[in-house]
N, C-alpha and C positions, 0 to 999 in steps of 0.2 A: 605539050610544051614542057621542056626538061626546068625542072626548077632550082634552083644551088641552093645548097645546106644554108642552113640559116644559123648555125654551130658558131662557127668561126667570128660572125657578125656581133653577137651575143657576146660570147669571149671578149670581143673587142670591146663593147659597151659597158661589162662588168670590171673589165681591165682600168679602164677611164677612169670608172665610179672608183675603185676602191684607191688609186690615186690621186684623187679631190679630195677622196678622204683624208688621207693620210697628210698630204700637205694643211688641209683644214686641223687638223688635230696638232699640226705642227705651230701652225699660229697661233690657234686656241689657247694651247699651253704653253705660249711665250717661248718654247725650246730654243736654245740657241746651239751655235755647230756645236759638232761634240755630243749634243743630249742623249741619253741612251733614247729609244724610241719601244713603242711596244713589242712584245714576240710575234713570233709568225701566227703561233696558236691565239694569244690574245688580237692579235687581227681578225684572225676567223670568226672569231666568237661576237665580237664586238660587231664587225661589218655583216656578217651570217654569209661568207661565202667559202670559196674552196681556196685549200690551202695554193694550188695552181696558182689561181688570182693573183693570190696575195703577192707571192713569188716571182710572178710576172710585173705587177706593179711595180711592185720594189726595185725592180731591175729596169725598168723605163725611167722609174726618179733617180737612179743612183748614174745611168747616161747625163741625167740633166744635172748632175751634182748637189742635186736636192737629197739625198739620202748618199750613206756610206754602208756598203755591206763587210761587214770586217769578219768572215767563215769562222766558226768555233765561237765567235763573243757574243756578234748581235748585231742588229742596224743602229746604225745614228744619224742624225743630223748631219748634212752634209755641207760644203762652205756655200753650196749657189751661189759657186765663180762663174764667170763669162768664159770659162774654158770650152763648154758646147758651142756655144755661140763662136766663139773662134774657129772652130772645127768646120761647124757648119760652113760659116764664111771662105776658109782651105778650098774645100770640097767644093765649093758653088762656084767659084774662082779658078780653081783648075780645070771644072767641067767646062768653061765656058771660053780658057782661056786659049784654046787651039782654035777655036772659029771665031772667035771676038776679044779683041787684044782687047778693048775697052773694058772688060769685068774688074781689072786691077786698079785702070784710074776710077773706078769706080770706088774701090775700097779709100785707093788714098784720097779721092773727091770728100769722103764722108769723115775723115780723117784731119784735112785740109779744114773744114768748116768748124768743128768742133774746135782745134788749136787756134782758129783766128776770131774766136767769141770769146775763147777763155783767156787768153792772151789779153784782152782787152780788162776782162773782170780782175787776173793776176797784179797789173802794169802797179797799182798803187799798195797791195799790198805785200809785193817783195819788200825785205828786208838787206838792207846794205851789207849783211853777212851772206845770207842767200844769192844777193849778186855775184857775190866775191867768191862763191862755191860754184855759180855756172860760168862766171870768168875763170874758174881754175882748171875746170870740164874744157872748155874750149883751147886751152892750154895743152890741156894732154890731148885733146884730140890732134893740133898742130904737131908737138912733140910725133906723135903717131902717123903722120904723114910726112913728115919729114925723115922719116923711120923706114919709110913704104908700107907701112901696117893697116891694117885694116880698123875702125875701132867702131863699129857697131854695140859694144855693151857702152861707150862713153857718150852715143847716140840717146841711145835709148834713158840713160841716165841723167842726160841732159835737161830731157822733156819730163822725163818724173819729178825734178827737181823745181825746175819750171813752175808744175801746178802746185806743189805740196804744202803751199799756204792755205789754200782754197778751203784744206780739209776736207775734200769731198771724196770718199773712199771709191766713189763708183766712178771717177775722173780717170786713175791710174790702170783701173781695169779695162775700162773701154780702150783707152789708151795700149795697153797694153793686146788687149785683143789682134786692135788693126793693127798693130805691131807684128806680134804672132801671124797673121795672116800672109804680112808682106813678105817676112822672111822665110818662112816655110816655101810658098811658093818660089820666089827665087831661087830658094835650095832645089828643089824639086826641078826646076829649069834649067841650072846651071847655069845662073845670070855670075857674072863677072864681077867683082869687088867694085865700088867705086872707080869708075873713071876719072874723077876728077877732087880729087878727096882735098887739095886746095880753097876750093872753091868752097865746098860744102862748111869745110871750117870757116870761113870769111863770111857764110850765110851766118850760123849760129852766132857769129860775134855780132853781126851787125843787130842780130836780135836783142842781145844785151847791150848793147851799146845804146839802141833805142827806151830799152827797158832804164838803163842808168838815166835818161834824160825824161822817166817818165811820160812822154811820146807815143803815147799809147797809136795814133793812125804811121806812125812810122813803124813800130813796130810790127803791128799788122801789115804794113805792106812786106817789112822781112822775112815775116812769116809766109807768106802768100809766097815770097820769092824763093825761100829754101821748099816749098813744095813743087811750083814751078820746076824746079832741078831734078827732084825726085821722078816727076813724073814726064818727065823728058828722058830721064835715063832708062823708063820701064820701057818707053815708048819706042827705043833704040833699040833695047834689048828684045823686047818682043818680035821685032824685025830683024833682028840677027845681024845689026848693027853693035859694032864694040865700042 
């Protein structure tokens, strides 16, 4: 019975290890992004492995944006942003999006839930400036449909703007991820600009509108209904519907 190398196996196990490490040493010592991190040679020595290892490690944590390899200076601290996680999401969504139009309302399903929990926790602590900043948003987006423009950065600004009381740094990211996912894909298909970019403006007012009356289940249903739209239009479009 032919038996396979057990090489590779090993590599793979001492690869893991010395990545647990490294991350553990990242906590241990409080480092924050930016932190110079140890040398390649002070890894070896410290962990007792090969310089390979090390090297390979470091380059599975800098995919995951847990480390920064900057050639000539050194490794650092990386930000562990959700930018992998977005990628992966890309990828898993494209694979699956020729045989199962569903992978996309799946993203914005995940998407959909998250804004109509936060939306509810937001409703009391917007500030009547902060209204008046996503009433000025929904403005230029009108302005930009009445235009024929397209205005996805005023989109996407709208919803940033939205949480940014919350103070919760990992709100804008997530957010930002399924964001990234949706419009990559789209690029990648060739989906068409909004169809209906009236419409879309008249959802995000009524968000604010409900938010100005403090209405927290009205708002939430505004919510629910400018995703309704979204995912009516994937659904169109995935069928080669314009």
């Amino acid at each position: 019975m032919c038996r396979m190398p057990q090489e590779p196996v090993r590599e793979r196990r001492v690869g893991s290890q010395v990545q647990r490490a490294v991350m553990q040493l990242i906590l241990d010592r409080r480092l924050r992004p930016g932190a110079s991190l140890p040398t390649e040679a002070e890894l070896m020595e410290a962990l007792g492995v090969s310089r390979n290892s090390v090297r390979e490690a470091l380059k599975a944590l800098q995919a995951l944006d847990i480390v920064e390899i900057r050639h000539g200076y050194g490794t650092y601290v990386g930000q562990a942003s959700l930018t992998p996680l977005a990628d992966g999401l890309t990828f898993r969504t494209l694979l699956q999006l020729s045989d199962d139009t569903h992978a996309l309302a799946e993203i914005l399903q995940l998407r959909e839930v998250l804004e109509e929990g936060l939306i509810r926790r937001v409703a009391y602590l917007l500030t009547d400036g902060e209204l008046s900043e996503l009433e000025a948003l929904v403005g230029k987006m009108e302005q930009a449909a009445g235009q024929g423009a397209a205005f996805p950065d005023l989109d996407r600004e709208f919803h940033e703007t939205l949480y940014r009381s919350l103070g919760n740094e990992l709100v804008p990211q997530l957010l930002t991820a399924f964001w990234n996912v949706f419009h990559r894909v789209a690029g990648v298909r060739g989906w068409s600009n909004d169809p209906a970019p009236e419409l879309t403006v008249s959802r995000h007012r009524d968000i604010v509108t409900a938010l100005r009356a403090r209405d927290v289940p009205r708002a939430q249903r505004a919510m629910a209904d400018h995703f309704r739209g979204i995912e009516a239009r994937a659904g169109q479009e995935s069928r080669g519907v314009g």
